[in-house]
N, C-alpha and C positions, 0 to 999 in steps of 0.2 A: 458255472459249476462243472469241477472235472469231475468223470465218472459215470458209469451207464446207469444212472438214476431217472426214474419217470415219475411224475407228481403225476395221483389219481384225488378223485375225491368221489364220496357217498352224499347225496342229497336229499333232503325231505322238506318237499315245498309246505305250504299251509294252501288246502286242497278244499275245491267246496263239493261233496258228494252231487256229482250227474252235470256239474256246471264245466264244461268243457274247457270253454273259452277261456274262461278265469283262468283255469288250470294251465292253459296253454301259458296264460300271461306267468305265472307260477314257473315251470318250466323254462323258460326264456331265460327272465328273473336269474334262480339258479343255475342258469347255464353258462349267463353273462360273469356272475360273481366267480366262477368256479374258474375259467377264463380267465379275468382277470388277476387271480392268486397263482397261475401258470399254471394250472391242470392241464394234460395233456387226454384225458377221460375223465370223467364224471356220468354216475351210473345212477340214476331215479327208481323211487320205487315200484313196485308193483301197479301195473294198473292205475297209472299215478294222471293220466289224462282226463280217464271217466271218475276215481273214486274206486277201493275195491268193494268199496260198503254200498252198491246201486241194485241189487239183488236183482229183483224178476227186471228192473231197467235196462238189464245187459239182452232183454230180448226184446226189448224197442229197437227199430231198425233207426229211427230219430238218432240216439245215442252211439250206437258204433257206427254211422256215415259220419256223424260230426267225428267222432274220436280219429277217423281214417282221413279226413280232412285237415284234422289239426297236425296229425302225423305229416302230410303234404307241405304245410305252411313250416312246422317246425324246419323240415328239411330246407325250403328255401329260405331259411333266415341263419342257417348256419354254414349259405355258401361265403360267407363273408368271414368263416371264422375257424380256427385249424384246433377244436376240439370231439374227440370223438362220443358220444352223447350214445346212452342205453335208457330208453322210455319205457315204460312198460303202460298197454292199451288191449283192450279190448278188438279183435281183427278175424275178418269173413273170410272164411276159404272153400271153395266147394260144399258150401250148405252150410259147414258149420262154424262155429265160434271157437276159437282159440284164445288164450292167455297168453300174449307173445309180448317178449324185449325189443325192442326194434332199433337196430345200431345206425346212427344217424352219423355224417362227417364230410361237410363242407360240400352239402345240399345233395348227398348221395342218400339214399335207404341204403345201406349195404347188406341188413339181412334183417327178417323177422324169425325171431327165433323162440317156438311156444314152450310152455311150461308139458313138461313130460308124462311127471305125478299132478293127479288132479286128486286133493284131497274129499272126502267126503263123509266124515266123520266130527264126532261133537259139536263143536260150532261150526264145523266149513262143511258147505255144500255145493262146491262149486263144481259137481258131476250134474248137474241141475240148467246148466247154462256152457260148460267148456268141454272141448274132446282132450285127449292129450294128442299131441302133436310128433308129427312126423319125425325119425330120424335121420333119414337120406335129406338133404337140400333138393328141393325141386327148384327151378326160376319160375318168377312171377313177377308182371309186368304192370305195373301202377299208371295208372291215366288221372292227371290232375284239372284241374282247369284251364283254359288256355290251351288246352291239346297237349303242355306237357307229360311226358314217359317215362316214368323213372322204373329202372330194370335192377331186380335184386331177387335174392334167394330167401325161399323159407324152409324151414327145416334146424332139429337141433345141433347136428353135426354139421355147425360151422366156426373156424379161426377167422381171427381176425387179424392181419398182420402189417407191421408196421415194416414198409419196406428200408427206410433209414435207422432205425433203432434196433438194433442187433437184439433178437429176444422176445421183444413186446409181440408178444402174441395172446387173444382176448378172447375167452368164450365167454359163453351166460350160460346159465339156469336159473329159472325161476322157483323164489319160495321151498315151499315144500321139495320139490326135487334135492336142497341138501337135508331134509330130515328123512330121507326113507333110504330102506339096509344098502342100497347100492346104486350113489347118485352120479347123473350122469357126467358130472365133473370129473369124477374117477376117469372116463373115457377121453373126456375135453384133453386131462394135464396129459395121459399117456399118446394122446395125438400130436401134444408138443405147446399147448395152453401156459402159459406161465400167468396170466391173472386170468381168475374166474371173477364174473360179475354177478350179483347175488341181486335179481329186482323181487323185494318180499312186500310181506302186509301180513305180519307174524305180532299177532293182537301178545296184550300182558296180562299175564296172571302170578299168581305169586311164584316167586322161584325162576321164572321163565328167565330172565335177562339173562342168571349168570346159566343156564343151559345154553344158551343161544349163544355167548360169548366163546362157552366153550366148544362148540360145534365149528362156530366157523374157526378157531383158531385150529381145533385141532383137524378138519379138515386140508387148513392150508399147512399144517405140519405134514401130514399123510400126503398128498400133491407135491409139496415141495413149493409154492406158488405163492403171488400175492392173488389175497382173497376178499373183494369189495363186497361188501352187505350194504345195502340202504334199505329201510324200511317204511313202511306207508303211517304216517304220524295225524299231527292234528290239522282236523277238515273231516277226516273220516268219519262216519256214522259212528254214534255211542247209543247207536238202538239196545244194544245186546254188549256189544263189546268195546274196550277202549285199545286203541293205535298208539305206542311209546316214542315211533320214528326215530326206534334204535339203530345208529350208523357204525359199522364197524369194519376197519380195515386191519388184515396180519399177516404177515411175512413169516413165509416156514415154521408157522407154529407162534411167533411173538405179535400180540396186540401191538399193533402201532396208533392207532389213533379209536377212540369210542366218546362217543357222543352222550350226551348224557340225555334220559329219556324224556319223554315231553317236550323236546324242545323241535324246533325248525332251524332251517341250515344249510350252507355245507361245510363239510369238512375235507379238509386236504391232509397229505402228507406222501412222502416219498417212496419208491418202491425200490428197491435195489436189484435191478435183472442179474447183475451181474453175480450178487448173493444163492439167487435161485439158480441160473445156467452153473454154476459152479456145483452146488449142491445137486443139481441133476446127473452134472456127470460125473459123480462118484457113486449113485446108489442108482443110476442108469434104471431109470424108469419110464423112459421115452421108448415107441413104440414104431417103427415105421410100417407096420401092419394095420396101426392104429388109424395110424393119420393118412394114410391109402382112403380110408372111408370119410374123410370129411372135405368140404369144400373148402377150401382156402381164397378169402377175398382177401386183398391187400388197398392197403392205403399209405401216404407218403409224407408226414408231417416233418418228424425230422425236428419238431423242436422240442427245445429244452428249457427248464426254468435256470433263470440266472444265480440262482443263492439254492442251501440247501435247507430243505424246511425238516431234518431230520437231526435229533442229538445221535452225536458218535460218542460213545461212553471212553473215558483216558482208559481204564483200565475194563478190558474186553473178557477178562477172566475171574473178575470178582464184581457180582450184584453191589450195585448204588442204591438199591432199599436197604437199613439195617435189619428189616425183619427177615427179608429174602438172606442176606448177607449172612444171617445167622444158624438160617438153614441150612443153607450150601456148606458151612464150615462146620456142621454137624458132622449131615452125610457123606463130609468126604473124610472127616475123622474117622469115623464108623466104617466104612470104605477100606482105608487104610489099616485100620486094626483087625479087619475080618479076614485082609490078605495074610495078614501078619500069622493072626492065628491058625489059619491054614497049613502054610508052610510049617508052623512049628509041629502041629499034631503031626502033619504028615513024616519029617524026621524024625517026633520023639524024642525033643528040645524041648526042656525046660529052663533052659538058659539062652540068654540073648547078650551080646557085644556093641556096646555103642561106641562109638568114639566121640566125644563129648569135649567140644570147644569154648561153648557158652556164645556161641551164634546162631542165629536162628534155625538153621539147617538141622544141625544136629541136637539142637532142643525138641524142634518137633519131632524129629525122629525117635526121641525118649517117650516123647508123653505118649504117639501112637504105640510103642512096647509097653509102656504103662496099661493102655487101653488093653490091649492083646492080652496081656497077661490077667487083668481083672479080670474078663471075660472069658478065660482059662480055667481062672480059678488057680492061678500058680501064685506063689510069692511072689514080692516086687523083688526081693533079693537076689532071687535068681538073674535078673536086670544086671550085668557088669558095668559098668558107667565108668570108660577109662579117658583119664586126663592127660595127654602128651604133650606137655611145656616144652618147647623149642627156642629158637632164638629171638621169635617174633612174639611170643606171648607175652600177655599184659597184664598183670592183676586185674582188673575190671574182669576178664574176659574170664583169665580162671577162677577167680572167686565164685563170679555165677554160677560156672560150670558145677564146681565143688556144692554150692549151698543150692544148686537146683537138682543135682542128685540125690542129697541129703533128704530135701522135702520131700521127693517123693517116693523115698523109702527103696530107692535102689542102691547098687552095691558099686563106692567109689575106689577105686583103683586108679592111683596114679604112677606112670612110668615117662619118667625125664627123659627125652630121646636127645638129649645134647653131647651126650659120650657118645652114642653112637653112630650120629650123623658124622660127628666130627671123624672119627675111626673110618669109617667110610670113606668121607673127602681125604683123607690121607691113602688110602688102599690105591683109587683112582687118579689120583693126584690134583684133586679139585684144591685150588686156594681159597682159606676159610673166609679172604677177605672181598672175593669175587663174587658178588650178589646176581647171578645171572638165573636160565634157566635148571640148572640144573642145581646149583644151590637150593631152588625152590622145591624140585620137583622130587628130591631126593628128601627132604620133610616129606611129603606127601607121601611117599611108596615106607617110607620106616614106618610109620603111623599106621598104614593097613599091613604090613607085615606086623606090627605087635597085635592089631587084633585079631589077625586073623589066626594065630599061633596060641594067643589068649582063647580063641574059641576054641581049638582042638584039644586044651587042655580041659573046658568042662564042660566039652560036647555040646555047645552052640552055635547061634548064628551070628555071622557078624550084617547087622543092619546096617543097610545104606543109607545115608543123610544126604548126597547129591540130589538137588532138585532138576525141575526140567527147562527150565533157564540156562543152568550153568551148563547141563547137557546142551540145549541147543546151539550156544556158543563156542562151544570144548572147553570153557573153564573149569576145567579139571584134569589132572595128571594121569596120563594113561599108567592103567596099573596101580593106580595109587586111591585117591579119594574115588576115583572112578568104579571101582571095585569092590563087591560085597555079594554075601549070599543072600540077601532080599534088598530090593530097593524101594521102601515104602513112601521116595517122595519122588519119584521117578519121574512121573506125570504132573505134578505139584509148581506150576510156576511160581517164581521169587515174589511177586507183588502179591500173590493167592497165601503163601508162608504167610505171612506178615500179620495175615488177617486171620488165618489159624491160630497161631499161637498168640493175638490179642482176643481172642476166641475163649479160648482156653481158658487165659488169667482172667477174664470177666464172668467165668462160670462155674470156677473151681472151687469156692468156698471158701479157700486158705488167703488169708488178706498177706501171708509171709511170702506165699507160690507166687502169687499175684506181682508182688512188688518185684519178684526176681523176674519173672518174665518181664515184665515192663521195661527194666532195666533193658535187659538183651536187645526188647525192641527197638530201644534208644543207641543201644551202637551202631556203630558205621559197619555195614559189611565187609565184611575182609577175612582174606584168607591166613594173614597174620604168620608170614610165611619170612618178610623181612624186618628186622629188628625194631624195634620204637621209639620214637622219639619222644625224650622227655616223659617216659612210659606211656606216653601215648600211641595208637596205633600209627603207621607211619604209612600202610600197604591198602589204601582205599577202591574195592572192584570196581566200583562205579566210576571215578575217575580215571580208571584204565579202559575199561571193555564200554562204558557211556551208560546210562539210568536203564536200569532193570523197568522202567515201565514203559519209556520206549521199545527195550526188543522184545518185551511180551506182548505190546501191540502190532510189533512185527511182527513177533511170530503166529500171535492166533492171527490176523489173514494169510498170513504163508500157509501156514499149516489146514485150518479149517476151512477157507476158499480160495487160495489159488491165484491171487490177486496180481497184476502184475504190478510191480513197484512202484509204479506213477501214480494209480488208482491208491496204494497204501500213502505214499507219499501224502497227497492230497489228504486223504482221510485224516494222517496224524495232524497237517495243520490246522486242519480244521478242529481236529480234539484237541490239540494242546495250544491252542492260539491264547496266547497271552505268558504261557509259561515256556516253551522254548522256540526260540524263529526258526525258520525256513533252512537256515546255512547248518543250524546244529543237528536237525532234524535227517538231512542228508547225508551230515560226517560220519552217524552213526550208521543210519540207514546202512552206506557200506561198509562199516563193519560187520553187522550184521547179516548181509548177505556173503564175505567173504569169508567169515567164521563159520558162519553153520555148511556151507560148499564142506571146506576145508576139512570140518572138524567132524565129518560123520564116520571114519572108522572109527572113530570112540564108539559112538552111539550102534555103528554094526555087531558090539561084541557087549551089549548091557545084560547085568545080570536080570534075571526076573523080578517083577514089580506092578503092582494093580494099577490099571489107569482109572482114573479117577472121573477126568471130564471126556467131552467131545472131540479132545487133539490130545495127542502124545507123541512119543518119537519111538515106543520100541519097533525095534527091526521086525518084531514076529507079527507084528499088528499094522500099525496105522502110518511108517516111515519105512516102506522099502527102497531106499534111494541107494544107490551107488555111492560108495565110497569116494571114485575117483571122478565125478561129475564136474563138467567146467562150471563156474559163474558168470563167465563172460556176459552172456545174452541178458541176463538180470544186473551185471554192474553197467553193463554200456547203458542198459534203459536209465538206470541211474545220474551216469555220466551226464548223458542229454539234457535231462532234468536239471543238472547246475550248471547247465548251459544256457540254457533260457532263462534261469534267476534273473 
């Protein structure tokens, strides 16, 4: 498996309150299966060797010598085996009793690490038997049987780090330390922690789960981290309370894997360091003041799971739930039309400019002026909705255009620019019959020149319909489609279009809107720039520039982590395995990094436009990139890659 992926897992044995041994056997058990699914960690719950339900039992000396024992044996049964293992057990320190995690990995203790907050409210009393525990690491030296010495640290402030896996860095807290206003994991990630270990015995009551679900996720949102929770299930006492051994793991805020309650287990799945060290160093939240204060053990595993236990979604900018999917194409509706309406109050524009092709670009850019204007309270009339037939246009395409302006009650204006391209190509001396660049590109600059001339005559705005696809590649003519006084699909990837405006026609009411957007859907993109064949379109984008869902998967990891092209590479095989091989995946791949190098003086000169999601390309925000930047270093990594095919 390429890519700095680590497989963890959350565990919850079936536990027999105060029976040690069992438990140890329990323990083993899940350690072995977690092991053998390629876990490189796996984290048990709370007090998962005694029981957390042994009440005044945690003040038998009986009970924590055996639990300190077992901790002993655990360790030598895992010098045989290259997973790093967090117990949680009952453990004596100068008098008193602590609540400690204890990081176990190929017969080392590496650290015991106590629980900080000790709760002592409604049902927990565990101020009644535990201190909270130190945050400095002190060393402390274990004496086992046989005159064995195992030397490790206690204390909360300690990493755990993996010396061959770039990242993998591990704290704990226990339990309640993430339910109080300021847990010490805040501390852990700004020391440079990238998975927090969560050993709990967080009983259920109603409503609890999805609190809890939401805690650790958002948690690991706020961190930036992957975030292990295992919880203490069944075996636990049902004197008073019941145990759900809820397991939850998330990554910067997304659930990856949750266990379902009552059950025993474990659960694995994947963690993407490279997701999080990326996301760190954008919103730089790492602290070297921080991590001055913690002890750093290291350890040297170095292995990897062979396959990946993680789905990579094809398309990285549009929700694969249709209910999530349906939201997201609300609020970014809503999004778009709030910018819209902004801008208009603010110049005192009651009139707005589309240029209207009957593609899906500049359909949605109608219906958001539609939205703007409802919520104005303006007429739809005031909407100019102009049609410029050229020499590429196709009845399909203007019909739409025509009857999708009609429905929705804006104002159709059509001006034929074929006299005056032509008049043009004669001025410069372009041959009408030379289909090159500039035959194309000289359609595109007439077309925002009539809107833009069209707006000064009834003082509006001419809205932008270029998405941010077509921007990321510079499919679009500088000066021309490129150009407008708002751009409300700016941010808007071509695969995220698609599912808007089928948004729309499934929500709109009108079974007549409906059919004409459908229709749009069903055409081939195209810029409709060269003539048709057999009145069909002739000028197919996707067959020129490669599948718009390809470079939107390019671009969201270009864009929102940073990735270097081997690591995307691999990802898209992995997402599109079965639907494009390895060789096509590549051809585009360097298109993709060649065009967007190439093509950002476009994008350094964009007019303004609301971002929508968590990537975008305006210059003023989220893509400061130089113009004249090489791609060399990104196509060579490329190169290499179809070198090893």
């Amino acid at each position: 498996m390429k890519g700095n992926y680590i497989r963890v897992a959350a565990a919850t044995p079936e536990i027999v309150v105060g029976d040690v041994k069992h438990n140890l056997e329990q323990v083993i058990s899940g350690l072995e299966e977690a092991e053998g699914q390629g876990a490189q960690l796996v984290v048990f719950p709370e007090l998962c060797l005694t029981g957390y339900t042994c009440q005044d039992l945690f003040l038998q000396s009986t009970l924590v010598d055996e639990a300190r024992a077992a901790l002993l044996s655990l360790a030598e049964i895992t010098e045989s085996k290259e997973i790093l293992a967090l117990v949680g057990l009952p453990w004596e320190y100068c008098g008193q009793l602590y609540n400690v995690a204890a990081a176990v990995w190929k017969g080392r203790i590496l650290a015991l690490i106590p629980k900080s907050h000790i709760p002592n409210y409604s049902e927990f009393y565990e101020k009644r038997y535990f201190s909270p525990g130190p945050e400095a690491a002190v060393p402390v030296t274990l004496e086992g049987e046989g005159g064995r010495v195992w030397d490790t640290w206690f204390g909360s402030k300690v990493l755990l780090e993996d010396e061959n896996i770039p990242g993998f860095s591990v704290a704990a807290e226990v339990c309640e330390d993430l339910w109080v206003p300021c847990p010490p994991s805040i501390s852990h990630a700004m020391a440079g922690a990238t998975v927090i270990c969560n050993l709990s015995a967080s009983n259920e009551t109603i409503g609890k789960a999805e609190y809890r679900r939401d805690l650790v996720c958002g948690q690991s949102a706020r961190l930036v981290c992957g975030y292990l929770y295992a919880g203490a299930g069944e075996g636990e006492s049902t004197q008073d309370l019941v145990f759900g051994g809820h397991n939850l793991i998330a990554e910067n805020g997304t659930l990856l894997c949750s266990s379902k309650r009552f059950e025993t287990g474990v659960f694995c799945c994947d963690l993407d360091l490279d997701r999080i060290r990326s996301e760190r160093r954008r919103l730089i939240i790492t602290s070297q003041e921080k991590r001055n204060l913690y002890r750093i053990i290291t350890f040297a595993s170095g292995k990897r799971p062979a396959s990946l236990m993680r789905k990579i979604e094809k398309n990285p900018f549009v929700p694969d739930d249709k209910t999530d999917r349906s939201k997201r194409c609300e609020e970014i509706l809503s999004i778009q039309a709030a910018g819209l309406r902004k801008r208009l109050k603010h110049t005192g524009s009651s009139h707005a400019v589309v240029g209207i092709s009957g593609g899906l670009d500049s359909t949605l850019a109608l219906l958001v002026a539609v939205r703007a204007f409802d919520g104005l309270g303006l007429p739809r009339d005031g909407i100019l909705s102009v049609t410029m037939p050229c020499f590429g246009t196709t009845d399909r395409t203007y019909q739409n255009a025509c009857e999708l302006t009609r429905r929705l009650g804006a104002t159709l204006k059509e001006v034929d620019i074929k006299a005056s391209v032509t008049q043009h190509f004669a001025d410069i001396g372009q041959d009408l019959s030379t289909h090159d660049v500039t035959y194309e590109n000289a359609q595109a600059r007439e077309r925002t020149q009539v809107l833009m001339d069209l707006a000064n005559q009834c003082g509006g705005l001419v809205i932008g319909t270029g998405d941010m696809s077509e921007l990321a590649l510079g499919w679009a003519t500088y000066n021309g489609d490129h150009m407008s006084m708002y751009g409300v699909n700016a941010s808007v990837p071509k695969t995220l279009v698609r599912h808007l405006v089928r948004y729309y026609a499934d929500t709109c009411g009108d079974k007549r809107l409906s059919d004409i957007l459908l229709d749009i859907l069903d055409t081939p993109v195209s810029p409709e720039l060269l003539p048709p064949e057999d009145g069909k379109i002739s000028q197919k984008t996707e067959e020129l520039v490669g599948p718009y869902e390809l470079h939107d998967f390019f671009l969201y990891y270009v864009l929102r982590f940073g990735y270097h092209p081997e690591k995307i590479y691999h990802m898209a095989c992995h997402a599109f395995d079965g639907t494009y091989d390895s060789g096509t995946i590549i051809k585009w791949m360097k298109t993709f990094y060649r065009r967007f190098f190439s093509q950002q003086f476009k994008r350094s000169c964009l007019p303004d436009g609301p971002k929508v999601g968590s990537a975008a390309l305006s210059p003023r925000g989220d893509l400061r990139m130089p113009s004249d930047a090489s791609a060399r270093l990104w196509l060579e990594e490329i190169e290499k890659i179809e070198e090893d095919l």
